[in-house]
CHARMM internal coordinates of N, CA and C (Angstrom, degrees):
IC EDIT
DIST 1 N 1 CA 1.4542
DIST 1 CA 1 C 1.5210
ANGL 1 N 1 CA 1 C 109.86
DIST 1 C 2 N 1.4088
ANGL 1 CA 1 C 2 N 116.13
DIHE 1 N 1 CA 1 C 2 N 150.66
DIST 2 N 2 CA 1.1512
ANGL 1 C 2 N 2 CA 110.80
DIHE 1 CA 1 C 2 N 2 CA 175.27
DIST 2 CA 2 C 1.7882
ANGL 2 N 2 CA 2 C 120.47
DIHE 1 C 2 N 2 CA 2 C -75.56
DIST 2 C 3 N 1.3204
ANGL 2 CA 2 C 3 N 131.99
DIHE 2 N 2 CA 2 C 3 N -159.72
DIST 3 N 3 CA 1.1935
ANGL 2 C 3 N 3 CA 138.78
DIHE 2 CA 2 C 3 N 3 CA -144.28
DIST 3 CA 3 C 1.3539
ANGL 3 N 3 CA 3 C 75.83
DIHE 2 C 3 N 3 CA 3 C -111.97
DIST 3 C 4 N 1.1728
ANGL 3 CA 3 C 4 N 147.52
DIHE 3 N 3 CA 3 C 4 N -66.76
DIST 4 N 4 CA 1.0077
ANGL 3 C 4 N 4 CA 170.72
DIHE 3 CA 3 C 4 N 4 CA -179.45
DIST 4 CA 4 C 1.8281
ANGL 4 N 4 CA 4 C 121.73
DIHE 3 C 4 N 4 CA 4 C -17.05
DIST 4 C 5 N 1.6529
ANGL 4 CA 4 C 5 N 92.07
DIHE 4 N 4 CA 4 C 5 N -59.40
DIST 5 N 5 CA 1.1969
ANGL 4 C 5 N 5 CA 154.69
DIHE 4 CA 4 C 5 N 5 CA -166.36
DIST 5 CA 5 C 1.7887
ANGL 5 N 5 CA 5 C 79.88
DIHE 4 C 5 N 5 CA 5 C -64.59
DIST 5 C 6 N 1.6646
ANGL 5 CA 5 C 6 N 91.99
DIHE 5 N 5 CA 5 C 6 N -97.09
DIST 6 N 6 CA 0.9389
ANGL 5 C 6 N 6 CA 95.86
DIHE 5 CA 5 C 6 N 6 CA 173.08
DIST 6 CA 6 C 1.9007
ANGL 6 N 6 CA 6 C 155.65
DIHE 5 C 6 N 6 CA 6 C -32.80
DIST 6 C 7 N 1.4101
ANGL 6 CA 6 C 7 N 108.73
DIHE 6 N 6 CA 6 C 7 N -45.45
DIST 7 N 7 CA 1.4051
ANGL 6 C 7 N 7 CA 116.88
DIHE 6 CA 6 C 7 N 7 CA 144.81
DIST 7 CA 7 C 1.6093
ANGL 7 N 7 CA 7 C 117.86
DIHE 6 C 7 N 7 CA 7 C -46.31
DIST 7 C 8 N 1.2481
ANGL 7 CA 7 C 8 N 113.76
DIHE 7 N 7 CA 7 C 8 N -33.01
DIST 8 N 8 CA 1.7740
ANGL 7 C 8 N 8 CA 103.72
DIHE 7 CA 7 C 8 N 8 CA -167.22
DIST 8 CA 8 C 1.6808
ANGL 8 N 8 CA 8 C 86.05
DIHE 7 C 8 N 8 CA 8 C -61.14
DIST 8 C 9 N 1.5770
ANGL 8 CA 8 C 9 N 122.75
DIHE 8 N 8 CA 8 C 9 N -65.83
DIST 9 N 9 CA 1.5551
ANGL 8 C 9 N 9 CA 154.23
DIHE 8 CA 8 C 9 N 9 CA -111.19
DIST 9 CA 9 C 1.4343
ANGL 9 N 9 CA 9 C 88.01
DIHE 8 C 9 N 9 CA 9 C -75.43
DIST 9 C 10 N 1.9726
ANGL 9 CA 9 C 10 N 106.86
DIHE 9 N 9 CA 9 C 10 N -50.26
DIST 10 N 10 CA 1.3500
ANGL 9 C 10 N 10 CA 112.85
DIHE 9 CA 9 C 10 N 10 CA 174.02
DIST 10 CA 10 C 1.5002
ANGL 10 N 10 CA 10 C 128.42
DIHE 9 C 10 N 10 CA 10 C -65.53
DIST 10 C 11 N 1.7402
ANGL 10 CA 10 C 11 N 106.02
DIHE 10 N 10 CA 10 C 11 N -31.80
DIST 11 N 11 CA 1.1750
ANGL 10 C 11 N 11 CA 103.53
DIHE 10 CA 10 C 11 N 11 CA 169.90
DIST 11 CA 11 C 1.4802
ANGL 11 N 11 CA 11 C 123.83
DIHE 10 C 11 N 11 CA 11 C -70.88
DIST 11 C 12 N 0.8699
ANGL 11 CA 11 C 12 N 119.91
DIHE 11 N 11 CA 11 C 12 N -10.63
DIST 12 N 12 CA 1.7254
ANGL 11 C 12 N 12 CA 127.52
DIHE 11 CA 11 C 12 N 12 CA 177.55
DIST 12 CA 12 C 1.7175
ANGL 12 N 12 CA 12 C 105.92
DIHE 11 C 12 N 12 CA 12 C -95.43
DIST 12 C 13 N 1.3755
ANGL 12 CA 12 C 13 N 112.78
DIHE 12 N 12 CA 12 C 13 N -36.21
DIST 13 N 13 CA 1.3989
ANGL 12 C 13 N 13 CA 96.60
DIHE 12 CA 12 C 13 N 13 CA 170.08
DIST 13 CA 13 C 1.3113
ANGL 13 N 13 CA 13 C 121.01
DIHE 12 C 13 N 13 CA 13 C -80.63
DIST 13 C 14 N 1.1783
ANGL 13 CA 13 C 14 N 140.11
DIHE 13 N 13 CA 13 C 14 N -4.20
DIST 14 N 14 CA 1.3301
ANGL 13 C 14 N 14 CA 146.13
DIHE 13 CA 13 C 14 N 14 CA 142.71
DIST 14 CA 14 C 1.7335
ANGL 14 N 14 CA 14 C 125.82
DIHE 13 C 14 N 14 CA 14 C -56.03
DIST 14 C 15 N 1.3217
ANGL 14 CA 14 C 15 N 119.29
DIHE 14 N 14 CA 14 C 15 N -37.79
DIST 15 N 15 CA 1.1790
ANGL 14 C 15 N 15 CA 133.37
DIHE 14 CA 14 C 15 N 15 CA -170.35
DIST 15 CA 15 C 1.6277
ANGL 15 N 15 CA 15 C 118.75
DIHE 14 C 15 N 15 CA 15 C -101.60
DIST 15 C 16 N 1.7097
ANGL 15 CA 15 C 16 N 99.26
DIHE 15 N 15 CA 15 C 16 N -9.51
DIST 16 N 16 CA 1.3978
ANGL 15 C 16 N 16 CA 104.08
DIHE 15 CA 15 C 16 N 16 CA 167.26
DIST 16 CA 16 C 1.0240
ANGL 16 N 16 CA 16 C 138.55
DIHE 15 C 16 N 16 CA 16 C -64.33
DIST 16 C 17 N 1.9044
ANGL 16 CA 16 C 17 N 112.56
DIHE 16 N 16 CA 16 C 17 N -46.71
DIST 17 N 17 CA 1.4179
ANGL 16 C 17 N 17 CA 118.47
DIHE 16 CA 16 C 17 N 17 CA -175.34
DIST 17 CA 17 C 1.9717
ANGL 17 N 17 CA 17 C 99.20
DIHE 16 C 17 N 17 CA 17 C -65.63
DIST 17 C 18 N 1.4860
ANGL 17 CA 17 C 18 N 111.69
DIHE 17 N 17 CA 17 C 18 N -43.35
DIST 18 N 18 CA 1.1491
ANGL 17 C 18 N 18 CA 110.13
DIHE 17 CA 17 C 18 N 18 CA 150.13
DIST 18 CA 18 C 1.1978
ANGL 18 N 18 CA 18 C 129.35
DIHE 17 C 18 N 18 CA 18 C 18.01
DIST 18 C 19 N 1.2386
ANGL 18 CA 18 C 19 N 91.45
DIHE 18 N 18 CA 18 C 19 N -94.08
DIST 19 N 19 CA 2.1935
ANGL 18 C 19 N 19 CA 121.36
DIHE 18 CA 18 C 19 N 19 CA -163.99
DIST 19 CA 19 C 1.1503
ANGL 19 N 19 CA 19 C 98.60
DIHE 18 C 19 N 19 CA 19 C -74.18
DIST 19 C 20 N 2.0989
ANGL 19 CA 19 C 20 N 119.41
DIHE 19 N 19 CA 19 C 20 N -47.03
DIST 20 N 20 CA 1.5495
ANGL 19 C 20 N 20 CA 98.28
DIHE 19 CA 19 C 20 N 20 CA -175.40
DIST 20 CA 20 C 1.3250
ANGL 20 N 20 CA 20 C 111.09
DIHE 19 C 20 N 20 CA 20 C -49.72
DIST 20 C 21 N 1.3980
ANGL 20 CA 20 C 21 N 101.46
DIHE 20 N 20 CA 20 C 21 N -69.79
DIST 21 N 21 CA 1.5725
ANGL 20 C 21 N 21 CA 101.15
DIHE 20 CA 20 C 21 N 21 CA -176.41
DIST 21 CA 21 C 1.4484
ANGL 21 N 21 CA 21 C 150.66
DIHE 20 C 21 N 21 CA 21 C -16.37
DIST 21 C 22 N 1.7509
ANGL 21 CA 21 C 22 N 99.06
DIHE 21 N 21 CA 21 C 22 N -35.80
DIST 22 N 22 CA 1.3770
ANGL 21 C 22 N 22 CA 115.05
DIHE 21 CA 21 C 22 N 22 CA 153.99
DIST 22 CA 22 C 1.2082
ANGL 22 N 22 CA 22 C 134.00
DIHE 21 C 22 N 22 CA 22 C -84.63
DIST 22 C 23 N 1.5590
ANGL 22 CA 22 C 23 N 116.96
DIHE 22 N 22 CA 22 C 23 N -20.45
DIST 23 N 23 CA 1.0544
ANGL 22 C 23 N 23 CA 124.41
DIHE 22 CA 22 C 23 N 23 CA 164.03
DIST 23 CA 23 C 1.6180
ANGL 23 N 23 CA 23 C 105.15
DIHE 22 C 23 N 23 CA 23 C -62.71
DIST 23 C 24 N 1.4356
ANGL 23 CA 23 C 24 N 108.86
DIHE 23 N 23 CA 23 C 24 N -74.76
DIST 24 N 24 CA 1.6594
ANGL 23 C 24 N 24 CA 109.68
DIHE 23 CA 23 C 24 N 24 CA 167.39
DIST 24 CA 24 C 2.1637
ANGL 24 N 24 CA 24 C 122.76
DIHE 23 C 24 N 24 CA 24 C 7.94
DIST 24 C 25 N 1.7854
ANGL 24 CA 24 C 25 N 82.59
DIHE 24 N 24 CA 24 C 25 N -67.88
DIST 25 N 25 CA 1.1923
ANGL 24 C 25 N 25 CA 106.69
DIHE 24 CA 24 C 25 N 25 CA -168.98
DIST 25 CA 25 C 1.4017
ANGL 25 N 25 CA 25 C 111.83
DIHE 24 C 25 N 25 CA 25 C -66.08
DIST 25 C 26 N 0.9516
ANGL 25 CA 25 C 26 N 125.19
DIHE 25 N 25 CA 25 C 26 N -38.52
DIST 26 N 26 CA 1.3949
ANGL 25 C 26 N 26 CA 154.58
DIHE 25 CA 25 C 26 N 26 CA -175.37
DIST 26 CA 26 C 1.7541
ANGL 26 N 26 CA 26 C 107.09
DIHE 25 C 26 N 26 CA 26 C -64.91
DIST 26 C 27 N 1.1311
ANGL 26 CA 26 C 27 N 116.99
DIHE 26 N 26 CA 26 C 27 N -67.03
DIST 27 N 27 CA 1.0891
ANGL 26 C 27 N 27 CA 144.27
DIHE 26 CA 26 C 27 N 27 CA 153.07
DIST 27 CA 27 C 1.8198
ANGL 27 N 27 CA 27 C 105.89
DIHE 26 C 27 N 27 CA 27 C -15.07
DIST 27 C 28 N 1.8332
ANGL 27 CA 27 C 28 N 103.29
DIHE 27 N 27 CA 27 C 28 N -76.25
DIST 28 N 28 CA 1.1635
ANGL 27 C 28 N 28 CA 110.70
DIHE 27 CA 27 C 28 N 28 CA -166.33
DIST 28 CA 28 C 1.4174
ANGL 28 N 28 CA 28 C 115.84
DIHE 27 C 28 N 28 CA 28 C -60.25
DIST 28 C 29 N 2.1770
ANGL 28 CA 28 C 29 N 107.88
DIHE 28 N 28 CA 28 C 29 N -42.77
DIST 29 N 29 CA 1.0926
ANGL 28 C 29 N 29 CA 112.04
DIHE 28 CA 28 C 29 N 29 CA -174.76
DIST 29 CA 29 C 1.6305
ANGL 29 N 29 CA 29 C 122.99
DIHE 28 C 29 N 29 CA 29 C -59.27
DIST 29 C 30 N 1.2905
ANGL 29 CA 29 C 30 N 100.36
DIHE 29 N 29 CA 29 C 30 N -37.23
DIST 30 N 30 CA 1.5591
ANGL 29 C 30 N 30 CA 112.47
DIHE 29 CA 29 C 30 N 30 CA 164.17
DIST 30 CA 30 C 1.7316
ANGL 30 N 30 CA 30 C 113.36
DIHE 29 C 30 N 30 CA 30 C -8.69
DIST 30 C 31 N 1.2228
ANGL 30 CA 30 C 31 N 126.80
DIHE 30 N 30 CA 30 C 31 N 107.06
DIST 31 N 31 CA 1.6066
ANGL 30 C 31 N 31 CA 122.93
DIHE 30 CA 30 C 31 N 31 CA 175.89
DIST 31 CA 31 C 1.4576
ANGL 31 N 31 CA 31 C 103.71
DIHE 30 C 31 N 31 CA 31 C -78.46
DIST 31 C 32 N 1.1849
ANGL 31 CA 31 C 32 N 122.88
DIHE 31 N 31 CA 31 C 32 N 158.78
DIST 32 N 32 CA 1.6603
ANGL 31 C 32 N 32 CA 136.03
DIHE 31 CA 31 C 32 N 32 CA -163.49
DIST 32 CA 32 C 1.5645
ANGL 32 N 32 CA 32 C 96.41
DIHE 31 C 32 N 32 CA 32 C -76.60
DIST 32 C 33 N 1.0660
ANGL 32 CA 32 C 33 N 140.12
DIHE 32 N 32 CA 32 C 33 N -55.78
DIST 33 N 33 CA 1.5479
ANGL 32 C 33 N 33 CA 137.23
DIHE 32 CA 32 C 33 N 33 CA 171.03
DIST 33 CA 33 C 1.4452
ANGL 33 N 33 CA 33 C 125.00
DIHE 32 C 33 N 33 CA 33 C -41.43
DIST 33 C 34 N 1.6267
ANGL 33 CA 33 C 34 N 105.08
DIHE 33 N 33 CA 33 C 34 N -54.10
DIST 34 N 34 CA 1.5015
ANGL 33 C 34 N 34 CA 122.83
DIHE 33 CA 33 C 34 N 34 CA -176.08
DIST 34 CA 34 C 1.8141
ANGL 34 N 34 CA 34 C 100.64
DIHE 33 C 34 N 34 CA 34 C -66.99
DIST 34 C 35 N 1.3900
ANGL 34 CA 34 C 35 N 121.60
DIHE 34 N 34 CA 34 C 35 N -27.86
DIST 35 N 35 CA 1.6940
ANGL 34 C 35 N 35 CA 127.16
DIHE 34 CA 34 C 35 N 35 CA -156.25
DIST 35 CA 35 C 1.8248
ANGL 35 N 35 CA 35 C 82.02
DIHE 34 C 35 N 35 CA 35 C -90.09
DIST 35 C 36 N 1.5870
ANGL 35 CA 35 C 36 N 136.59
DIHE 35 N 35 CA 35 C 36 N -32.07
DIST 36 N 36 CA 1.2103
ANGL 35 C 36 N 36 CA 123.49
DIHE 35 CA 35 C 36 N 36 CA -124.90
DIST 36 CA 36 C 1.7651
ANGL 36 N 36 CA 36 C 73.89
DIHE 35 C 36 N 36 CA 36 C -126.68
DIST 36 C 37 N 1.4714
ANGL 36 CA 36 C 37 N 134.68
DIHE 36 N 36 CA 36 C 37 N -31.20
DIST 37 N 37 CA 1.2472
ANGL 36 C 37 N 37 CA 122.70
DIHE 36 CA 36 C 37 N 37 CA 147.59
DIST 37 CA 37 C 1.4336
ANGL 37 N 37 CA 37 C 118.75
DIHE 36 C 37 N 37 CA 37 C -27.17
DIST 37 C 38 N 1.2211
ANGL 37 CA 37 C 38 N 91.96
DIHE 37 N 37 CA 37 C 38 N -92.16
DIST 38 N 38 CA 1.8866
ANGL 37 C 38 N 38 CA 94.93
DIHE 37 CA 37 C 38 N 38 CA -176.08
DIST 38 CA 38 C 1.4431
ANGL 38 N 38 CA 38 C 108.81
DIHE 37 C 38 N 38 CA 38 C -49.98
DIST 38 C 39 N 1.5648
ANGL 38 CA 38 C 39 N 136.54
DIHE 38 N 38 CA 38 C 39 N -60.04
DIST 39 N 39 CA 1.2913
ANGL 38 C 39 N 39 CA 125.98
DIHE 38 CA 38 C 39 N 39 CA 176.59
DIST 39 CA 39 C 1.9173
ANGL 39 N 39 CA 39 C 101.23
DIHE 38 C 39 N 39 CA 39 C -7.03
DIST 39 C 40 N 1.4319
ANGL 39 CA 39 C 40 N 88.27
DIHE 39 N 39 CA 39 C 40 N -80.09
DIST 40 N 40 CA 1.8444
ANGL 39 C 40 N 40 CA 118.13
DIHE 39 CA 39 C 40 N 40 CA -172.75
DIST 40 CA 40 C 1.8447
ANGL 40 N 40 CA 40 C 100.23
DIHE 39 C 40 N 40 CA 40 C -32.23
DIST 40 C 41 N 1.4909
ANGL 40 CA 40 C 41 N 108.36
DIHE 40 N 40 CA 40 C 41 N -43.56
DIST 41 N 41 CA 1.6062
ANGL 40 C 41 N 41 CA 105.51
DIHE 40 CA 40 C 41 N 41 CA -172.64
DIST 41 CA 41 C 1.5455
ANGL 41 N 41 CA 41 C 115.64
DIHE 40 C 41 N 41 CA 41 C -101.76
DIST 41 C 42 N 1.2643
ANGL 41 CA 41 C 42 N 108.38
DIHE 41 N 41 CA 41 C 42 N 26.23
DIST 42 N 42 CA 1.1853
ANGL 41 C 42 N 42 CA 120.74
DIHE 41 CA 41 C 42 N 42 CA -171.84
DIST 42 CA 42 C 1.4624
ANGL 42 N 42 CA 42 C 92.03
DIHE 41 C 42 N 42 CA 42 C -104.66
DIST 42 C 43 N 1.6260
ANGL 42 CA 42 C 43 N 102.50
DIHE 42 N 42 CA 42 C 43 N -79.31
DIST 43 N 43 CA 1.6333
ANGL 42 C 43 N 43 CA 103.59
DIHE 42 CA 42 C 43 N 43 CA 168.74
DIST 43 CA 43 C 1.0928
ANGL 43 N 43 CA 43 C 126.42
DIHE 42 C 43 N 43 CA 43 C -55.64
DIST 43 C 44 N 1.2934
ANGL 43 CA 43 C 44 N 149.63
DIHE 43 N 43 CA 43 C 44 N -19.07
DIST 44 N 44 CA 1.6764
ANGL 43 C 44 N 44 CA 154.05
DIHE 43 CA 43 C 44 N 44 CA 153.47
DIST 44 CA 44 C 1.5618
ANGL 44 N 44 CA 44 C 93.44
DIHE 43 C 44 N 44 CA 44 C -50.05
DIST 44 C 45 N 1.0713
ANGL 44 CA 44 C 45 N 138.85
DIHE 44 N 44 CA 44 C 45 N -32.13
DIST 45 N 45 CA 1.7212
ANGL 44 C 45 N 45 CA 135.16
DIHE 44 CA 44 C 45 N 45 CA -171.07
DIST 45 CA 45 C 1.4687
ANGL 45 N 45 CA 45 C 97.65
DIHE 44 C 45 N 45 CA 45 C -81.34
DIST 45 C 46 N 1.4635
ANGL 45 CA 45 C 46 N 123.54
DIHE 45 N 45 CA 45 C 46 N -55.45
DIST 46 N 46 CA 1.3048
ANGL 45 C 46 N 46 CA 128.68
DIHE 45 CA 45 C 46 N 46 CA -130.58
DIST 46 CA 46 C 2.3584
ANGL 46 N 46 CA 46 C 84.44
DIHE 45 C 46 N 46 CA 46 C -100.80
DIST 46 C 47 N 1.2532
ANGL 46 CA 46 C 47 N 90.22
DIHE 46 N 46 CA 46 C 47 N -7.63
DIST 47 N 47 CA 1.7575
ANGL 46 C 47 N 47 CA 81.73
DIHE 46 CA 46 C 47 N 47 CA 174.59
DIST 47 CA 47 C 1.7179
ANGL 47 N 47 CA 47 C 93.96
DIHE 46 C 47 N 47 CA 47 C -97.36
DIST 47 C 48 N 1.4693
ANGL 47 CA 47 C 48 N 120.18
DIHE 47 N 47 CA 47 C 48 N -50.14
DIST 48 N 48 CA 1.1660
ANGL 47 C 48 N 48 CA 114.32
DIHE 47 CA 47 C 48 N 48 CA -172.12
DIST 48 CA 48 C 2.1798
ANGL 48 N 48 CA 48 C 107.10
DIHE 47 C 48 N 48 CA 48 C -50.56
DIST 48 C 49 N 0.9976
ANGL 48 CA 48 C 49 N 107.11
DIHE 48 N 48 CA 48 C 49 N -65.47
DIST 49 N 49 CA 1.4548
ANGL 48 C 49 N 49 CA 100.66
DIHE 48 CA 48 C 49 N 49 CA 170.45
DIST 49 CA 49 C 1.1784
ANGL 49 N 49 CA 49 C 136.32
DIHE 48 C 49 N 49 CA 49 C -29.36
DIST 49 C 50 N 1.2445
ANGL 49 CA 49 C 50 N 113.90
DIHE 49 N 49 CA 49 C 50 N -33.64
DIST 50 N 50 CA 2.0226
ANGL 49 C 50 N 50 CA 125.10
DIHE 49 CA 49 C 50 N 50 CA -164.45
DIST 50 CA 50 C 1.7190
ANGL 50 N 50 CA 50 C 91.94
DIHE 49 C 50 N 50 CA 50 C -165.24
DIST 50 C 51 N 1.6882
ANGL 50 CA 50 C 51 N 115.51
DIHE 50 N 50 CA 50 C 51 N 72.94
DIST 51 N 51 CA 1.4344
ANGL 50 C 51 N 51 CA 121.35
DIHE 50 CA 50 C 51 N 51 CA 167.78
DIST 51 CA 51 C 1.7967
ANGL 51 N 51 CA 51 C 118.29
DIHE 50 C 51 N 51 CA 51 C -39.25
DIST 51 C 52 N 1.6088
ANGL 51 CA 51 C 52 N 121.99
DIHE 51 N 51 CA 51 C 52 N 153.48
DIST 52 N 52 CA 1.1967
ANGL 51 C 52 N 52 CA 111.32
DIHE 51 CA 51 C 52 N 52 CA -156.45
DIST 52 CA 52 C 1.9151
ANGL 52 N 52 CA 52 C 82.97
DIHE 51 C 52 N 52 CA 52 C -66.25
DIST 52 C 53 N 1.3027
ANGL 52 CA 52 C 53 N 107.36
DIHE 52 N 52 CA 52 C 53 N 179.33
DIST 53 N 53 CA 1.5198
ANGL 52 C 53 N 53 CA 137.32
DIHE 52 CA 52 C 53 N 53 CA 141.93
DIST 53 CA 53 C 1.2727
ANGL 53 N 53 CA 53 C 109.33
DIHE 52 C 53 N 53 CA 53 C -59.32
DIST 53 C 54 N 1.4136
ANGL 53 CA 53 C 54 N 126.40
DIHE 53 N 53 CA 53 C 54 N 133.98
DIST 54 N 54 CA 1.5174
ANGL 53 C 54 N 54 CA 130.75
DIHE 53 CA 53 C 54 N 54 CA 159.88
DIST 54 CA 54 C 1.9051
ANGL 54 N 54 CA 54 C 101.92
DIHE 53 C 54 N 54 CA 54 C -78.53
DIST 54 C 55 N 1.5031
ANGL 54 CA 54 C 55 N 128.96
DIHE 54 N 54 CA 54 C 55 N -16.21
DIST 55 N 55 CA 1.0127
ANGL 54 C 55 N 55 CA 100.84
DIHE 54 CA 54 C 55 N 55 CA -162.29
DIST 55 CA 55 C 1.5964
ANGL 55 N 55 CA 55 C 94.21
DIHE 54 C 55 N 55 CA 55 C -112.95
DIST 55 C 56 N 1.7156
ANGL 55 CA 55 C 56 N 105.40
DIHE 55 N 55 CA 55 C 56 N 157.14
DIST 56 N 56 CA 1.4843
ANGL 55 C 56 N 56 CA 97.91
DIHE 55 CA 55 C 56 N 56 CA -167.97
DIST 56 CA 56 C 1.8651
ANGL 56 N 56 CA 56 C 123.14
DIHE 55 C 56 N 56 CA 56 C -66.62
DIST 56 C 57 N 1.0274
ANGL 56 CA 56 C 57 N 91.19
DIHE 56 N 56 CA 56 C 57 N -21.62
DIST 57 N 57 CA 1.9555
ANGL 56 C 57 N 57 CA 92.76
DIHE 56 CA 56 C 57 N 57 CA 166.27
DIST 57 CA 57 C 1.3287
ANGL 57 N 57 CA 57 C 103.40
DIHE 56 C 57 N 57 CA 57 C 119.06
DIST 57 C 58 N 1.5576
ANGL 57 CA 57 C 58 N 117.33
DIHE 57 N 57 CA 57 C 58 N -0.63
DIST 58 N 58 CA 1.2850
ANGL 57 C 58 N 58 CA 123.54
DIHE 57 CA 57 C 58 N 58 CA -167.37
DIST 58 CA 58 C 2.0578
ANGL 58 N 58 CA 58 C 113.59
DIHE 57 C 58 N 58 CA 58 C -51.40
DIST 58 C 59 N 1.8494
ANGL 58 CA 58 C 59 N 91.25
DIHE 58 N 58 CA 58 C 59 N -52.08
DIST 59 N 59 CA 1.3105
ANGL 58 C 59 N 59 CA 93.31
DIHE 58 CA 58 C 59 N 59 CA -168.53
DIST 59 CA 59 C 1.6081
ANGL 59 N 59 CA 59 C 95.75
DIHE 58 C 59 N 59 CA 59 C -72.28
DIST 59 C 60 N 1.2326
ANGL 59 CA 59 C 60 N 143.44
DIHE 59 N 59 CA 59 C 60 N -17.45
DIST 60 N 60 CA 1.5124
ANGL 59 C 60 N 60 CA 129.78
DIHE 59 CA 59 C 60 N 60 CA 175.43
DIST 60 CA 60 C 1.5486
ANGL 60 N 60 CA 60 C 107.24
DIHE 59 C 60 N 60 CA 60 C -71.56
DIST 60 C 61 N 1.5112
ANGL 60 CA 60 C 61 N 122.88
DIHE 60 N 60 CA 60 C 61 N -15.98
DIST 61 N 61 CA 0.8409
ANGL 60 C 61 N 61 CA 95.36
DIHE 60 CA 60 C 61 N 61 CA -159.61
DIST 61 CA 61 C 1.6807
ANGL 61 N 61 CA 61 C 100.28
DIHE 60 C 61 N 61 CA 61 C -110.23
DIST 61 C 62 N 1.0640
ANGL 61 CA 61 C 62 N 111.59
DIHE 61 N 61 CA 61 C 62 N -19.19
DIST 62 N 62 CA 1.8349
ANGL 61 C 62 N 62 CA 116.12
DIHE 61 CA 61 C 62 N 62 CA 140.81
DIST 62 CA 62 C 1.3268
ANGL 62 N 62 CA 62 C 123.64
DIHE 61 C 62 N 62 CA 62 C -31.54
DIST 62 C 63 N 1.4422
ANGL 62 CA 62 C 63 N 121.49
DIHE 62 N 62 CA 62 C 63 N -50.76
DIST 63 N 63 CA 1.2248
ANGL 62 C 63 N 63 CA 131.61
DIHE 62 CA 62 C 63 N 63 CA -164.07
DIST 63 CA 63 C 1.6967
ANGL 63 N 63 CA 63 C 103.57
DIHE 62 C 63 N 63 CA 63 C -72.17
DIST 63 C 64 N 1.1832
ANGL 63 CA 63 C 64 N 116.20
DIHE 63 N 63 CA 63 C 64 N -21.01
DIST 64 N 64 CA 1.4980
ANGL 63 C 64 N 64 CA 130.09
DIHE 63 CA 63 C 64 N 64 CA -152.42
DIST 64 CA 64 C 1.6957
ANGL 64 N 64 CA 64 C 97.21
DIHE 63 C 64 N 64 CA 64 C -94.12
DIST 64 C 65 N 1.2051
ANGL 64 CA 64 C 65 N 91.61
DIHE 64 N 64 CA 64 C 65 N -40.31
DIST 65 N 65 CA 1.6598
ANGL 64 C 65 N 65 CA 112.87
DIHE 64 CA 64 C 65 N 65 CA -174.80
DIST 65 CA 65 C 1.3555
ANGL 65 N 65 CA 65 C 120.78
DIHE 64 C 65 N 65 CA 65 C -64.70
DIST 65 C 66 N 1.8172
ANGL 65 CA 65 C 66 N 109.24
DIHE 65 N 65 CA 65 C 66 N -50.07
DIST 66 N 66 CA 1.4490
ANGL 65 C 66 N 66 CA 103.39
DIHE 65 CA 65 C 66 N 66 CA -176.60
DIST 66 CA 66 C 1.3910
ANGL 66 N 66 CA 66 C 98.79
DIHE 65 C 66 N 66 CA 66 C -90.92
DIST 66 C 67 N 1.5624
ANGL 66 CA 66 C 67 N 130.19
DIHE 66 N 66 CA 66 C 67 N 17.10
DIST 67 N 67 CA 1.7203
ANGL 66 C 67 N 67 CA 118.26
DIHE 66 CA 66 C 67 N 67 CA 165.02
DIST 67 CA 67 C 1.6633
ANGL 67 N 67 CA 67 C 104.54
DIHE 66 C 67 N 67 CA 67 C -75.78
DIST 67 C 68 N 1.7934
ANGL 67 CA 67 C 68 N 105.51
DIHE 67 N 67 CA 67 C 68 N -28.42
DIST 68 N 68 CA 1.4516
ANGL 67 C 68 N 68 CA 102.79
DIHE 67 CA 67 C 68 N 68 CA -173.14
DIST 68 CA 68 C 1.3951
ANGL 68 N 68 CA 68 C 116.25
DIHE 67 C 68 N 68 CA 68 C -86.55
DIST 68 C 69 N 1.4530
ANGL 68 CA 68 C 69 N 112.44
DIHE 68 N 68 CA 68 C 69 N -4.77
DIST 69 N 69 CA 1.6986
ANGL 68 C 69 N 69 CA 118.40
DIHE 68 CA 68 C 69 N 69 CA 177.32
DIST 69 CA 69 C 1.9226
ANGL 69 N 69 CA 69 C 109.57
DIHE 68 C 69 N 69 CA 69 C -60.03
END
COOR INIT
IC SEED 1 N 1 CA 1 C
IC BUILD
């Protein structure tokens, strides 16, 4: 690896336990309303983007099946 390379690899393994940690914290402090907001606008995004399927998924999920036969 380069020198380069190397400084990033170390700098991130230093700064990891780091970030979890705040994430961690972050995480915990989170109040049950404020976490269950965004939950709610997370999925309101992710339906608006790619609307459900009307069909139940059955035949996709056949199709998936006899590739693994």
């Amino acid at each position: 690896m380069t020198k380069e390379l190397n400084t990033f690899v170390a700098a991130w393994r230093e700064a990891s336990p780091i970030l979890e940690a705040m994430r961690d914290e972050e995480l915990r402090s989170t109040p049950l309303p404020v976490a269950m907001a965004q939950l709610s606008s997370m999925i309101d995004s992710a339906v608006f983007l790619k609307p459900l399927s009307d069909s139940s998924g059955l035949v996709e999920m056949q199709r998936i099946f006899a590739k693994l036969r």
